[in-house]
C-alpha positions in Angstrom: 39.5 -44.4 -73.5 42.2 -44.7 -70.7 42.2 -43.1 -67.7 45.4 -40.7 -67.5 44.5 -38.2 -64.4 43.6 -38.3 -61.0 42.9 -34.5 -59.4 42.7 -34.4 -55.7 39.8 -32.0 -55.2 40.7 -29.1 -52.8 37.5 -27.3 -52.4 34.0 -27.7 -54.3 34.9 -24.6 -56.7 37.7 -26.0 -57.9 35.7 -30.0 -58.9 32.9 -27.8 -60.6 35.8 -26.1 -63.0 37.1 -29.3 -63.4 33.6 -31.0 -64.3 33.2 -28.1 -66.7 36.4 -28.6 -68.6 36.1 -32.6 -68.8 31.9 -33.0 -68.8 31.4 -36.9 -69.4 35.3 -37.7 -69.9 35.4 -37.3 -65.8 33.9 -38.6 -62.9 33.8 -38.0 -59.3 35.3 -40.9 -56.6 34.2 -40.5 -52.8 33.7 -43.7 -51.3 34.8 -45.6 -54.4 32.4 -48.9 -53.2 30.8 -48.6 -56.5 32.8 -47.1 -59.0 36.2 -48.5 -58.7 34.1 -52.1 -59.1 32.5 -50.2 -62.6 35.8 -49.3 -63.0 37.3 -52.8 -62.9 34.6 -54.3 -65.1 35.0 -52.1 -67.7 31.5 -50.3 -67.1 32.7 -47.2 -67.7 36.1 -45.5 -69.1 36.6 -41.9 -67.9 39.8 -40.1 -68.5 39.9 -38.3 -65.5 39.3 -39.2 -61.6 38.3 -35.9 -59.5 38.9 -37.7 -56.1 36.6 -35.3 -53.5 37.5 -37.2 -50.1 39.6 -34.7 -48.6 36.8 -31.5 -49.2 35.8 -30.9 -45.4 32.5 -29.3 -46.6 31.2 -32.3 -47.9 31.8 -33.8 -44.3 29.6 -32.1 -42.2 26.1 -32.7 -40.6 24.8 -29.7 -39.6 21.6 -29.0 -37.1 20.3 -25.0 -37.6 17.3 -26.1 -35.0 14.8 -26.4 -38.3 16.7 -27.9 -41.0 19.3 -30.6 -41.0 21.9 -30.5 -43.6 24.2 -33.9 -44.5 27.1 -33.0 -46.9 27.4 -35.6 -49.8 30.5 -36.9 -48.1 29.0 -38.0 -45.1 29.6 -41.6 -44.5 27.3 -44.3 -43.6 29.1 -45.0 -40.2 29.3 -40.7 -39.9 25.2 -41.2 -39.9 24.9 -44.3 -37.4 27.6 -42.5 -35.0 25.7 -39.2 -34.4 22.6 -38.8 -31.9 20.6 -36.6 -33.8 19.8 -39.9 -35.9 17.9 -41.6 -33.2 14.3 -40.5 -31.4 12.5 -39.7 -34.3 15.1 -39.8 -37.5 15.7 -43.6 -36.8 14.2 -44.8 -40.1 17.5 -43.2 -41.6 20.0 -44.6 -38.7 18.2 -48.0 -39.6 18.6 -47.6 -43.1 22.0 -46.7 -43.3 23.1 -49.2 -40.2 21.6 -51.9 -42.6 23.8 -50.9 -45.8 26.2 -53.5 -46.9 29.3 -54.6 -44.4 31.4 -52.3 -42.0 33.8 -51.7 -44.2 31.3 -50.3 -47.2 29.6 -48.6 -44.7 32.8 -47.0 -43.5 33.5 -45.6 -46.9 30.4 -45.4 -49.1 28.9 -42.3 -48.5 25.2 -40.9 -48.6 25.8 -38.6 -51.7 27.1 -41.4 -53.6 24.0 -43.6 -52.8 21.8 -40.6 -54.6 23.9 -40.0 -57.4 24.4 -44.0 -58.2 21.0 -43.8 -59.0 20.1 -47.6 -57.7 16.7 -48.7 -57.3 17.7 -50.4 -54.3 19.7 -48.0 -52.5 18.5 -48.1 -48.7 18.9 -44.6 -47.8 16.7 -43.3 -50.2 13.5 -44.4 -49.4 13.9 -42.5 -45.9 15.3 -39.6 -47.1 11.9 -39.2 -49.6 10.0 -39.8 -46.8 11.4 -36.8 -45.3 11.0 -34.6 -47.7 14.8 -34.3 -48.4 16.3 -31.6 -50.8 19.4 -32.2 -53.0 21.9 -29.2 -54.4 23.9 -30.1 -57.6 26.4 -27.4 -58.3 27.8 -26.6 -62.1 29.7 -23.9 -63.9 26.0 -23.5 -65.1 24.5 -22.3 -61.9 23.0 -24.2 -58.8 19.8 -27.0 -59.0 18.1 -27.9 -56.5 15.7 -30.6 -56.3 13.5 -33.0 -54.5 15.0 -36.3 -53.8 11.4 -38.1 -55.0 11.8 -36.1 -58.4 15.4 -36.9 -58.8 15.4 -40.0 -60.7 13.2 -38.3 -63.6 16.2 -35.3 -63.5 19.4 -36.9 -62.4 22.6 -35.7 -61.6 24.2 -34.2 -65.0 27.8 -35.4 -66.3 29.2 -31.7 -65.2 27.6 -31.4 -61.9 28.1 -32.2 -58.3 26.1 -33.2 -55.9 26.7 -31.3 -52.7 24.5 -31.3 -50.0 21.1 -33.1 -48.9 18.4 -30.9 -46.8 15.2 -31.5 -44.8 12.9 -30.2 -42.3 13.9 -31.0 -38.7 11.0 -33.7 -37.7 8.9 -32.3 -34.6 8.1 -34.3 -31.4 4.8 -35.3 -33.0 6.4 -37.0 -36.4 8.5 -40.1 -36.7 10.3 -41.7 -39.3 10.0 -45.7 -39.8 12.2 -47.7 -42.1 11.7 -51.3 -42.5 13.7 -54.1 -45.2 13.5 -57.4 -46.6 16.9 -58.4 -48.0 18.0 -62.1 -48.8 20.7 -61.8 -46.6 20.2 -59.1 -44.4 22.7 -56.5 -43.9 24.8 -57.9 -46.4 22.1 -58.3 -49.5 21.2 -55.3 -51.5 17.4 -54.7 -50.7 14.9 -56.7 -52.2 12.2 -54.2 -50.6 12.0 -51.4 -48.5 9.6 -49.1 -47.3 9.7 -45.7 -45.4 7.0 -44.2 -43.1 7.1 -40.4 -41.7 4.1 -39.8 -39.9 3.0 -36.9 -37.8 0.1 -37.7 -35.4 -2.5 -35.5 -34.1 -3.2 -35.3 -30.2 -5.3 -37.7 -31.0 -3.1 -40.1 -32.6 -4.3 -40.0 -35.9 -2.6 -39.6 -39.2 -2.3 -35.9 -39.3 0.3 -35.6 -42.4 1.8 -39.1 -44.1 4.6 -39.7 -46.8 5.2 -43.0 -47.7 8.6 -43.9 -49.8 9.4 -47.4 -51.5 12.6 -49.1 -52.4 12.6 -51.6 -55.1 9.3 -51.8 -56.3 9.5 -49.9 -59.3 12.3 -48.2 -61.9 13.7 -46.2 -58.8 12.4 -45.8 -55.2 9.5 -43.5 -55.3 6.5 -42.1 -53.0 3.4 -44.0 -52.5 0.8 -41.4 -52.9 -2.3 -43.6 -53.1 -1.4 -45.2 -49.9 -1.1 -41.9 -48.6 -4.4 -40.6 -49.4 -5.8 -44.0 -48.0 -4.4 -43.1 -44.5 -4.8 -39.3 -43.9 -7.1 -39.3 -41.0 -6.6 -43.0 -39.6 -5.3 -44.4 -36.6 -2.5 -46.8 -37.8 -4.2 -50.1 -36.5 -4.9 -53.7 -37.8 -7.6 -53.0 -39.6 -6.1 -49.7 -41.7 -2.8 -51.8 -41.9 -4.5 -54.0 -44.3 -6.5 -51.4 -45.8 -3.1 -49.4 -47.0 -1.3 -52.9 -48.1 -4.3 -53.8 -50.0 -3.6 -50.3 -51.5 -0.1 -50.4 -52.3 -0.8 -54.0 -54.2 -3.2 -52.7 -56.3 -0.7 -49.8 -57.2 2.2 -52.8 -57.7 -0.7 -54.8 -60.2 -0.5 -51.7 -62.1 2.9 -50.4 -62.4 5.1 -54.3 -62.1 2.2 -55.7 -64.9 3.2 -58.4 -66.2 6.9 -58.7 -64.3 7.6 -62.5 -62.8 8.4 -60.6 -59.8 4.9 -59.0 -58.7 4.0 -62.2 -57.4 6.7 -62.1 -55.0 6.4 -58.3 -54.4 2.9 -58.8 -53.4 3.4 -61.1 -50.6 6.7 -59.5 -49.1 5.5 -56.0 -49.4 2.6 -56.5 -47.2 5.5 -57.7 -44.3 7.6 -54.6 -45.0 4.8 -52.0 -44.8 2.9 -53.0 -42.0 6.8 -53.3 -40.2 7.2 -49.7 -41.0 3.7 -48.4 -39.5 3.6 -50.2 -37.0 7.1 -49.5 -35.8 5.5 -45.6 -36.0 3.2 -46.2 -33.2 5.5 -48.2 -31.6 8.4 -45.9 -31.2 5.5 -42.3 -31.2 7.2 -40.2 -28.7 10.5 -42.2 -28.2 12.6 -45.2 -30.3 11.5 -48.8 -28.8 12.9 -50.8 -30.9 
């Protein structure tokens, strides 16, 4: 199959007719950091290009006071450059300031990240963590799902993903993010783990969601480790007891994979990074 069109998107309308007419024979180019290198290798062979960089809408980060809203189009660099990602979003500055070099960063965009569906894609676990919402739009109708539930219902060969949502944190909840990488910024993540915690007065865990990167089939929620810390203070002692929890739930799950061993001992790192960068940065970013 070669490829004989490009369409320069206009508006969102106008992709979803076009998804509906072509269905798997297209496929949608934003950033272009992943597909023009599937592209090149032969990975895949559509017939038709629906380039969707110049659509303003998908663009925009909007603040309504409760919700945030990111358009699919939004950049990495979009993201790190805009203040409402620090205080208490800076697990998702951190995650996306730590994707790839400058220049992917520049051009890969968050929507892209989803849809690529990448067990290692940095942005994601944060984005779980908060809860986030994703709309997929088709000549079929509207979906909307939960980023964590995603993976088991992905994006569909006629759809487009459009925007993703989630709750505005209060002054009493923070988002952590925290990576191991074999190179850093440049290495696609070996692990990563996502904290958003809200505290009590008291500075116990009032409300916990936990998101992973890399240790399973797709990044995921940690709900036992969860359950372990609902009414703890995050300190030494409950640091341990929620690693010891999340390698019991890696014995399970990476059974019999060469790479639990490994997993095991790195994981412990990344997690108690995460919480403990929650009490650090309670009430203001430290780091």
């Amino acid at each position: 199959m070669t490829l004989n069109q490009v369409y320069n998107g206009n508006n969102i309308d106008e992709v979803v007719e076009i998804l509906g007419k072509y269905g798997r024979d297209a496929k949608i180019i934003a950033g272009g950091t992943d597909i023009v290198i599937a592209l090149k290798n032969e990975k895949i062979s559509p017939k038709v290009l629906i380039d969707i960089t110049k659509i303003a809408d998908l663009k925009d980060i909007e603040d309504d006071g409760e919700y945030i809203k990111i358009g699919a189009g939004v950049t990495f660099t979009q993201i790190i450059r805009n203040p409402l990602f620090q205080g208490n979003l800076y697990g998702l500055y951190k995650a996306c300031r730590m994707v790839g070099s400058p220049q992917i960063r520049n051009k890969g965009t968050i929507g892209g990240n989803i849809a690529n569906g990448s067990a290692a894609a940095d942005s994601i676990p944060p984005l779980i963590a908060l809860g986030s919402k994703v709309k997929l739009l088709s000549i079929d109708g509207t979906r909307e799902i939960a980023i964590e539930d995603y993976y088991n219902d992905p994006i569909k060969e006629n759809e487009i993903l459009t925007t993703i949502t989630f709750k505005k944190p209060k002054e009493n909840q923070i988002l952590t993010f925290a990576k191991l990488g074999l190179r850093k910024a440049l290495a696609i993540s070996r692990l990563t783990s996502a904290t958003f915690i809200e505290f009590d007065d008291e500075d116990f865990v009032k409300s916990i969601r936990v998101a992973s990167g890399a240790l399973g089939k797709y990044p995921m929620r940690e709900y036992e480790v969860e359950k372990y810390l609902i009414g703890k203070k995050i300190e030494a002692k409950t640091i341990e007891g929620a690693i010891g929890t999340i390698q019991s739930s890696m014995d399970e799950r990476l059974k019999g994979r060469a790479t639990l061993p490994y997993k095991r001992v790195a994981i412990s790192g990344i997690l108690k990074e995460a919480m403990e960068l929650a009490v650090k940065n309670k009430g203001g970013v430290k780091e």
